[in-house]
VMD Tcl script that builds the backbone (N, CA, C; Angstrom):
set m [mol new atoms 345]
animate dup $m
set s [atomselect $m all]
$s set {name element resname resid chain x y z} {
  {N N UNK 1 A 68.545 112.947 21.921}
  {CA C UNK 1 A 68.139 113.230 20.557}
  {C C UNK 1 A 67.681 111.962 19.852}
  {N N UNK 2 A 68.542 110.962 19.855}
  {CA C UNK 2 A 68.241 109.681 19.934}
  {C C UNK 2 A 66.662 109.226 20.117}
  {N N UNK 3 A 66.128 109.287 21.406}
  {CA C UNK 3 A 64.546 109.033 21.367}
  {C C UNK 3 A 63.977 109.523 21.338}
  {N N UNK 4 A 64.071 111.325 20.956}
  {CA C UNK 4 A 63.253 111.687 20.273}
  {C C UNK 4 A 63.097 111.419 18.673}
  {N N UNK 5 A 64.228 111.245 18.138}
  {CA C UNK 5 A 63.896 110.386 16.607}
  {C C UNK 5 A 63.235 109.012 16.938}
  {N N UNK 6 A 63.119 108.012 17.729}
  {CA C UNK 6 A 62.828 106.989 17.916}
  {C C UNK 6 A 60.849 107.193 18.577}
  {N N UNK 7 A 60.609 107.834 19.116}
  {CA C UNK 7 A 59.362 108.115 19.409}
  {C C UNK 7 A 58.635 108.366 18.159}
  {N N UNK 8 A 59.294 109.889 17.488}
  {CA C UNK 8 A 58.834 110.152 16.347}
  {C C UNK 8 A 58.517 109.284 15.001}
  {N N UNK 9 A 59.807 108.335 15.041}
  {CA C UNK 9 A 59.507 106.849 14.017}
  {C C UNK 9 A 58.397 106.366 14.430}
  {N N UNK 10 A 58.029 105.939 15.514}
  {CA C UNK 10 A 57.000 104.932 16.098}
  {C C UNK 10 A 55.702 105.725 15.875}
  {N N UNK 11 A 55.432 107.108 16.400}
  {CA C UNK 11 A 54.304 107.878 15.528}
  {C C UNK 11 A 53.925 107.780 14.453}
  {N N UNK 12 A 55.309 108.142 13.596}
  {CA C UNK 12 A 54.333 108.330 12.199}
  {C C UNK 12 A 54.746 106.576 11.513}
  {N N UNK 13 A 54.697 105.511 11.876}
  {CA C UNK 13 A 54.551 104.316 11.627}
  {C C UNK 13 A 52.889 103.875 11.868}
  {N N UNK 14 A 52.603 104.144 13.223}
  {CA C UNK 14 A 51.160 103.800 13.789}
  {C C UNK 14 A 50.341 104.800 12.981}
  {N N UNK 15 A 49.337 104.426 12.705}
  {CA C UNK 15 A 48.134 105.180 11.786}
  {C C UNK 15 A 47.060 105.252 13.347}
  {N N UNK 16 A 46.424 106.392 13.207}
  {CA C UNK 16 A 45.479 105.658 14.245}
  {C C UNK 16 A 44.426 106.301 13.243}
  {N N UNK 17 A 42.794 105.612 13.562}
  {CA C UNK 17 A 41.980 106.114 12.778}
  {C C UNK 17 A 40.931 107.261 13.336}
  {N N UNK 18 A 40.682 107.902 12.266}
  {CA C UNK 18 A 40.193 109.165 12.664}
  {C C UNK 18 A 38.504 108.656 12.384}
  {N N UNK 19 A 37.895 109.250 13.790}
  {CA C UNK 19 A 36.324 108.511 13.602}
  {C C UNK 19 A 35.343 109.947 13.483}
  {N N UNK 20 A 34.587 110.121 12.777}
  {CA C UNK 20 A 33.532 111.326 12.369}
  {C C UNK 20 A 32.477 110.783 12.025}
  {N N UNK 21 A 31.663 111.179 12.923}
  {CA C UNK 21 A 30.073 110.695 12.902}
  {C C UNK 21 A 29.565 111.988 12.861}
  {N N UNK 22 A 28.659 112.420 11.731}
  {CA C UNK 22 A 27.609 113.457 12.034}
  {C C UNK 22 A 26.367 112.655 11.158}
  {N N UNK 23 A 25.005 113.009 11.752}
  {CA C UNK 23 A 23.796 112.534 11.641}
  {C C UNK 23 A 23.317 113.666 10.528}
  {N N UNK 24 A 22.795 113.775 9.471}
  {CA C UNK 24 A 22.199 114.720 8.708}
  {C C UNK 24 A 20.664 114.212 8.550}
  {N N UNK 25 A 19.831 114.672 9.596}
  {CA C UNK 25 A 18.148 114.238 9.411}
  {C C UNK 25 A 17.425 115.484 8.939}
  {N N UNK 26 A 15.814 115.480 8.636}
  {CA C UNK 26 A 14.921 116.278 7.700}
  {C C UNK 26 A 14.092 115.653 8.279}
  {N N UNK 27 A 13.013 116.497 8.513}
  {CA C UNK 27 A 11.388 116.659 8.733}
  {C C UNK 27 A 10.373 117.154 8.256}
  {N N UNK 28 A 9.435 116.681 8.494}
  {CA C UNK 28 A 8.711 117.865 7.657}
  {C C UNK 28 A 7.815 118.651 8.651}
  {N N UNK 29 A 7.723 119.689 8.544}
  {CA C UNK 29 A 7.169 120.706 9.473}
  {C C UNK 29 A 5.842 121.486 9.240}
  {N N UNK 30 A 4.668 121.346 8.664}
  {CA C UNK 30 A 3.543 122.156 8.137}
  {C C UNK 30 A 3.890 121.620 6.726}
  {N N UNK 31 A 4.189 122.161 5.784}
  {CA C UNK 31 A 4.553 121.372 4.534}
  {C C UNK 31 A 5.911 121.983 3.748}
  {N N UNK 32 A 6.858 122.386 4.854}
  {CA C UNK 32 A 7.983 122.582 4.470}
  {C C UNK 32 A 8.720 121.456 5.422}
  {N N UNK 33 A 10.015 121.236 4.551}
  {CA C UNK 33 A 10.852 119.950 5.274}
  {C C UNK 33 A 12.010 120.940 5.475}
  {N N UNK 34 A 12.431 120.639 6.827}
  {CA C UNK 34 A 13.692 121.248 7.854}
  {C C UNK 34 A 14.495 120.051 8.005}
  {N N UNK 35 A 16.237 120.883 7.823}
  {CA C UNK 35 A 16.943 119.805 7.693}
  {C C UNK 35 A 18.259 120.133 9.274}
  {N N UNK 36 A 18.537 118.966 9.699}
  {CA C UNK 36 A 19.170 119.236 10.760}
  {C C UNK 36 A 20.907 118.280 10.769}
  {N N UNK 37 A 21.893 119.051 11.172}
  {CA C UNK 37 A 23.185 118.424 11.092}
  {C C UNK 37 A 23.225 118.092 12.593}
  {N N UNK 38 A 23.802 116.956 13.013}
  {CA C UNK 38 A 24.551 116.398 14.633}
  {C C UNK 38 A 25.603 115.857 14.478}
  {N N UNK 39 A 26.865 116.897 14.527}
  {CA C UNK 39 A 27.972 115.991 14.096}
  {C C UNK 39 A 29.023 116.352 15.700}
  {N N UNK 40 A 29.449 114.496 15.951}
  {CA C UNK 40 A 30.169 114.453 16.785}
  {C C UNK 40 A 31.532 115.257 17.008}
  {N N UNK 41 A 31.677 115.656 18.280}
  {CA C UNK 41 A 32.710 116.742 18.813}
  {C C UNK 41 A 33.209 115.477 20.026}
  {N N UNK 42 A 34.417 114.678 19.904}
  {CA C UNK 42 A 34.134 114.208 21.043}
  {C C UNK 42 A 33.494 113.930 22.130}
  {N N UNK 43 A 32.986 114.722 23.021}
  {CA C UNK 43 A 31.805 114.204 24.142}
  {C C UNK 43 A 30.669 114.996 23.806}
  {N N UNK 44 A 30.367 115.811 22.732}
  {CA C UNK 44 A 29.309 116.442 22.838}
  {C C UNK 44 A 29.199 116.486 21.234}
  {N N UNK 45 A 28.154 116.728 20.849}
  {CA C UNK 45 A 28.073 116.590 19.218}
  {C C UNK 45 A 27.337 118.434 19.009}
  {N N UNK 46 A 27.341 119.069 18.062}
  {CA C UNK 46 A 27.552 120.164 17.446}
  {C C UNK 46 A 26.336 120.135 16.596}
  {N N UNK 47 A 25.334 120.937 16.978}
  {CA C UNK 47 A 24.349 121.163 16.516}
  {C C UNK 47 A 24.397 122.335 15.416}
  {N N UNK 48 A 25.193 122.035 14.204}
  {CA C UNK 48 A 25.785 122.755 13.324}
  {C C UNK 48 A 24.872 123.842 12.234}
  {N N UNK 49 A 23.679 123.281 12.520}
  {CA C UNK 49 A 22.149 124.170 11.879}
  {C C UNK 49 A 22.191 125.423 12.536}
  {N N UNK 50 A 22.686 125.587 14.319}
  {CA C UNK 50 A 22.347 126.505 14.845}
  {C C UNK 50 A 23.997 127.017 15.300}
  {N N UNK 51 A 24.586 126.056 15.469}
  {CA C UNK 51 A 26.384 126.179 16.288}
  {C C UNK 51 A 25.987 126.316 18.065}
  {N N UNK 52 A 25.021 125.514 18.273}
  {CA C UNK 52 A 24.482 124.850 19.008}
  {C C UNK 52 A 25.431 123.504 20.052}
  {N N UNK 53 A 25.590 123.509 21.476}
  {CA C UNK 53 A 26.713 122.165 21.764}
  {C C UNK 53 A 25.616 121.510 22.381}
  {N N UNK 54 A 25.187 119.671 22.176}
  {CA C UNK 54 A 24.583 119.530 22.497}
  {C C UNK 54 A 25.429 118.126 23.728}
  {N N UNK 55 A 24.786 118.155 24.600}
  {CA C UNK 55 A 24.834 117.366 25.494}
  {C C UNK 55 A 24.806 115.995 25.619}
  {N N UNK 56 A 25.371 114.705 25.216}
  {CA C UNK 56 A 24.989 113.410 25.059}
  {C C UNK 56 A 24.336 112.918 26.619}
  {N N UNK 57 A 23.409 112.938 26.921}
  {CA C UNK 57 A 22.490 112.506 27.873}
  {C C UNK 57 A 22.810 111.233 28.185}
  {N N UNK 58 A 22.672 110.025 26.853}
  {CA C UNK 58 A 22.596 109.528 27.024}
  {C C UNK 58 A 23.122 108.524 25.432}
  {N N UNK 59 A 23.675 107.396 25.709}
  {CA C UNK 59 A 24.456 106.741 24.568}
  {C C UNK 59 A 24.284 105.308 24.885}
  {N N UNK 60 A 24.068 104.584 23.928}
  {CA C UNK 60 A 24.252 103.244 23.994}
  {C C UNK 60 A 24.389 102.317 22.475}
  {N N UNK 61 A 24.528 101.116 22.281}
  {CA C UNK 61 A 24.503 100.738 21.015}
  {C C UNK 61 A 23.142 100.646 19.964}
  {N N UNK 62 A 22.311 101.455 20.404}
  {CA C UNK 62 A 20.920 101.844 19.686}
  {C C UNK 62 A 20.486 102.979 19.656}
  {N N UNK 63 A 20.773 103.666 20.378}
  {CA C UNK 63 A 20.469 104.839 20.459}
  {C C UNK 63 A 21.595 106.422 20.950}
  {N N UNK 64 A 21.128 107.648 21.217}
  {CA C UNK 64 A 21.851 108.684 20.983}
  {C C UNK 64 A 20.503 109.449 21.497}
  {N N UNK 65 A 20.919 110.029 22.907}
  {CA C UNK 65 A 19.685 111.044 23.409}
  {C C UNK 65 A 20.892 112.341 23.541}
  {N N UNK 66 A 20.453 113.704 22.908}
  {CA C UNK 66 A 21.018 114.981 23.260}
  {C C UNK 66 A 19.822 115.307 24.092}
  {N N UNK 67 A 20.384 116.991 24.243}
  {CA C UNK 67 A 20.481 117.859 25.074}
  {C C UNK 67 A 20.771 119.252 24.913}
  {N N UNK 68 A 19.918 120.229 25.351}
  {CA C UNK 68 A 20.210 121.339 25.555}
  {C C UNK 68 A 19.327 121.771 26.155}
  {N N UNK 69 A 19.962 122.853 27.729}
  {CA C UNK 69 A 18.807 123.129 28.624}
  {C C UNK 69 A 19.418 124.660 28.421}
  {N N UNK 70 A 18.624 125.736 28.131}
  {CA C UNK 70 A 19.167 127.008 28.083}
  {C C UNK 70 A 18.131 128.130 29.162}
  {N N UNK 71 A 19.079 128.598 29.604}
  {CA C UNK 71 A 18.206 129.890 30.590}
  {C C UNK 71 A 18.652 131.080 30.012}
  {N N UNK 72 A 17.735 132.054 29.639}
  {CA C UNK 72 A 17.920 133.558 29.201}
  {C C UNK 72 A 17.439 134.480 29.819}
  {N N UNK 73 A 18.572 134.721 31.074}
  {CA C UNK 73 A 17.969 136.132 31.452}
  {C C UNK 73 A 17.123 137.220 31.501}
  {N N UNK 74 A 17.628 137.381 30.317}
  {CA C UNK 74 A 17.053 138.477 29.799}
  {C C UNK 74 A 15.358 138.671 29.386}
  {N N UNK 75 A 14.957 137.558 29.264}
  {CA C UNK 75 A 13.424 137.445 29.343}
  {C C UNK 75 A 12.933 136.638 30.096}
  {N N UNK 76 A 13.566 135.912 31.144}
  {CA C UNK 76 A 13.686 134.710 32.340}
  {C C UNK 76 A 12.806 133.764 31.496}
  {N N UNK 77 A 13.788 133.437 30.573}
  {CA C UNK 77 A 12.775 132.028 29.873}
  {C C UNK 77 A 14.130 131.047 30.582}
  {N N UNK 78 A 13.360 129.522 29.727}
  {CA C UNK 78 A 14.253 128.392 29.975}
  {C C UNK 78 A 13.613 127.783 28.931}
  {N N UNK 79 A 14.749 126.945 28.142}
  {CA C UNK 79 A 14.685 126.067 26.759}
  {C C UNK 79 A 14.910 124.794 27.481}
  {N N UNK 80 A 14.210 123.807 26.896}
  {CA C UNK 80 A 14.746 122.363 26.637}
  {C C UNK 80 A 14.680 121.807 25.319}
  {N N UNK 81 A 15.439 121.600 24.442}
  {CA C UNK 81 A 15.720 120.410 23.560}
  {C C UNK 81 A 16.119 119.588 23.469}
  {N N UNK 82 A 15.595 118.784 23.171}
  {CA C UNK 82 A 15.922 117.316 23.039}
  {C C UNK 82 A 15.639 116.399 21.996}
  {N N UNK 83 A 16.667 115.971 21.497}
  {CA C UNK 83 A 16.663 114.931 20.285}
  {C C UNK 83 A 16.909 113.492 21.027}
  {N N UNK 84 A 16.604 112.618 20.081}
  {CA C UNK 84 A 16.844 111.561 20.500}
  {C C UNK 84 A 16.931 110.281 18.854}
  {N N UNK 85 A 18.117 109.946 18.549}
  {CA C UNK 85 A 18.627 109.627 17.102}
  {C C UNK 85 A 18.346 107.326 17.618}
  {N N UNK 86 A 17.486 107.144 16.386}
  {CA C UNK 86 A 17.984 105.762 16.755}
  {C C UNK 86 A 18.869 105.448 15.597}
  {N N UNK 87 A 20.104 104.718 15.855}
  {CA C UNK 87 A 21.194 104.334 14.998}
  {C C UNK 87 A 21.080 103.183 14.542}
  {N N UNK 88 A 20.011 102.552 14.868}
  {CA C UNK 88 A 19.474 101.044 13.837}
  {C C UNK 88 A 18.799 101.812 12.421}
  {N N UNK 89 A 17.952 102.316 12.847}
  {CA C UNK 89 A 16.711 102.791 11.645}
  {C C UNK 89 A 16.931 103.964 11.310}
  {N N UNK 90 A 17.624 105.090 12.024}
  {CA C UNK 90 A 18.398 105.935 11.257}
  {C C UNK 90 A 17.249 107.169 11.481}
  {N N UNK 91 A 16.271 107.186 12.455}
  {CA C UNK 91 A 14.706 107.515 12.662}
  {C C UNK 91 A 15.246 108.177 13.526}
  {N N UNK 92 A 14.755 109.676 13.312}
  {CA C UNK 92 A 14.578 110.954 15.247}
  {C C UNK 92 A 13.766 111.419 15.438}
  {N N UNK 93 A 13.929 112.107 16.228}
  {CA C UNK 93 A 12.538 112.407 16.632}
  {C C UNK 93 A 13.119 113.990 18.058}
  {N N UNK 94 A 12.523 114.709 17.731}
  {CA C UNK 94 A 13.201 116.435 18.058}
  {C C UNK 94 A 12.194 116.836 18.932}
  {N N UNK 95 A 12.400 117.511 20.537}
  {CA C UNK 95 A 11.055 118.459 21.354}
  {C C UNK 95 A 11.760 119.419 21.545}
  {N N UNK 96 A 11.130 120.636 21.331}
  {CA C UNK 96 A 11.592 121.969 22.030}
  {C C UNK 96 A 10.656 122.174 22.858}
  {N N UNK 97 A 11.041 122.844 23.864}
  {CA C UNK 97 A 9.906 123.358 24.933}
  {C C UNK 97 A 10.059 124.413 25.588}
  {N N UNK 98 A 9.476 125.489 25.515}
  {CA C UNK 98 A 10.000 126.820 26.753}
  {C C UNK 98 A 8.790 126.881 27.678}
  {N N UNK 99 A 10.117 127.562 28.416}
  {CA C UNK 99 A 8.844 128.175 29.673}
  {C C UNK 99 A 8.008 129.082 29.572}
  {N N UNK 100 A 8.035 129.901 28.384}
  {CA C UNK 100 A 7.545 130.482 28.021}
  {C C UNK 100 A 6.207 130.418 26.752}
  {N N UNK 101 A 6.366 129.272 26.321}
  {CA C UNK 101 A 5.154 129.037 25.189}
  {C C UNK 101 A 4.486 127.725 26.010}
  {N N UNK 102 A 3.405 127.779 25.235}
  {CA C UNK 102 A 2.054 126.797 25.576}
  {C C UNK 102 A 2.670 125.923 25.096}
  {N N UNK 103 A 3.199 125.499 23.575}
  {CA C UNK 103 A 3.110 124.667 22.782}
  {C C UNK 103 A 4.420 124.176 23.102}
  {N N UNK 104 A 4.294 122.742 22.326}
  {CA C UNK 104 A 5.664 121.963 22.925}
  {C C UNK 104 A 6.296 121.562 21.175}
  {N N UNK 105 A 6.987 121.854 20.580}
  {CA C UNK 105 A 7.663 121.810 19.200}
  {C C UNK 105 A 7.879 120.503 19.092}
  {N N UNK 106 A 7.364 119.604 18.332}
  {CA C UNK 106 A 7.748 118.181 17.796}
  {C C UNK 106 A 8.027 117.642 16.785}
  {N N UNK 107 A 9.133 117.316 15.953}
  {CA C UNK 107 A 9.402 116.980 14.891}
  {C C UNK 107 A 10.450 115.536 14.375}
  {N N UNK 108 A 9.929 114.890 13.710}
  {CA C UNK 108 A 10.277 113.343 13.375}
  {C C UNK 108 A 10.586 113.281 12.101}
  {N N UNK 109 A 11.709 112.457 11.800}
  {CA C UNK 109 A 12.119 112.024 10.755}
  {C C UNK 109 A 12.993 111.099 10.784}
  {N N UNK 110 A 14.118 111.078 9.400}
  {CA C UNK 110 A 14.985 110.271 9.089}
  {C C UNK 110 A 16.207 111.007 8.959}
  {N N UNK 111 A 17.215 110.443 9.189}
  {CA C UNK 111 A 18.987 110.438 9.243}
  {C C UNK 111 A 19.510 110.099 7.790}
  {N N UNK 112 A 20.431 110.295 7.244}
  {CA C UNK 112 A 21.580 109.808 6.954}
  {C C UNK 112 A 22.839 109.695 7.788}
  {N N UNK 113 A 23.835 108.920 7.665}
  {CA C UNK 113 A 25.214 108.666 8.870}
  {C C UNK 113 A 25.894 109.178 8.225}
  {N N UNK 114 A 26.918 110.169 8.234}
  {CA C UNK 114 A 27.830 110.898 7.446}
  {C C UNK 114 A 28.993 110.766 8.284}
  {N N UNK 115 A 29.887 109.541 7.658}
  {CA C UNK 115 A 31.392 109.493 8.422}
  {C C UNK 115 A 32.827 109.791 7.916}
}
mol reanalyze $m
mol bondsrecalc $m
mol representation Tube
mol addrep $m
């Protein structure tokens, strides 16, 4: 009983800090501006516009590449999206692509860091 009171002291003594990164960027699209949330989930960040899980591809101290590759049955398509966030300039830049359309969806903008 003893170290479990003694563990429990040592818990709530240590603070540890709680880290929350979500990216809130906007584009402009034809001449309406679309706004997009990426907020970190531990290994995968939460594409919260759609409730979307996106994939960290790829991470380093400049940058932030997602991910999402989707297959739908049901009309035998296949999605790729892909963002890619730079964390200096705060600048992204968004492709959608199916197997199913000609056109390839491209959209660029700016971030805010919301922690």
């Amino acid at each position: 009983m003893l170290n479990k009171l003694l563990v429990l002291s040592i818990f709530s003594i240590i603070s540890f800090p709680v880290f929350s990164e979500e990216y809130l960027c906007s584009g402009i699209v034809g001449n309406q501006t679309e706004t997009k949330s990426y907020e970190r989930k531990g290994d995968y960040f939460l594409y919260t516009t759609m409730g979307w899980n996106f994939e960290i591809l790829h991470e380093d101290e400049n940058h932030i590449m997602l991910g999402d590759i989707t297959y739908y049955s049901h009309s035998d398509e296949t999605t790729l999206f892909l963002t890619i966030i730079d964390k200096d300039t705060l600048n992204f830049s968004e492709r959608y692509i199916s197997s199913e359309e000609d056109e390839v969806t491209l959209l660029k903008g700016n971030c805010s860091l919301k922690r």
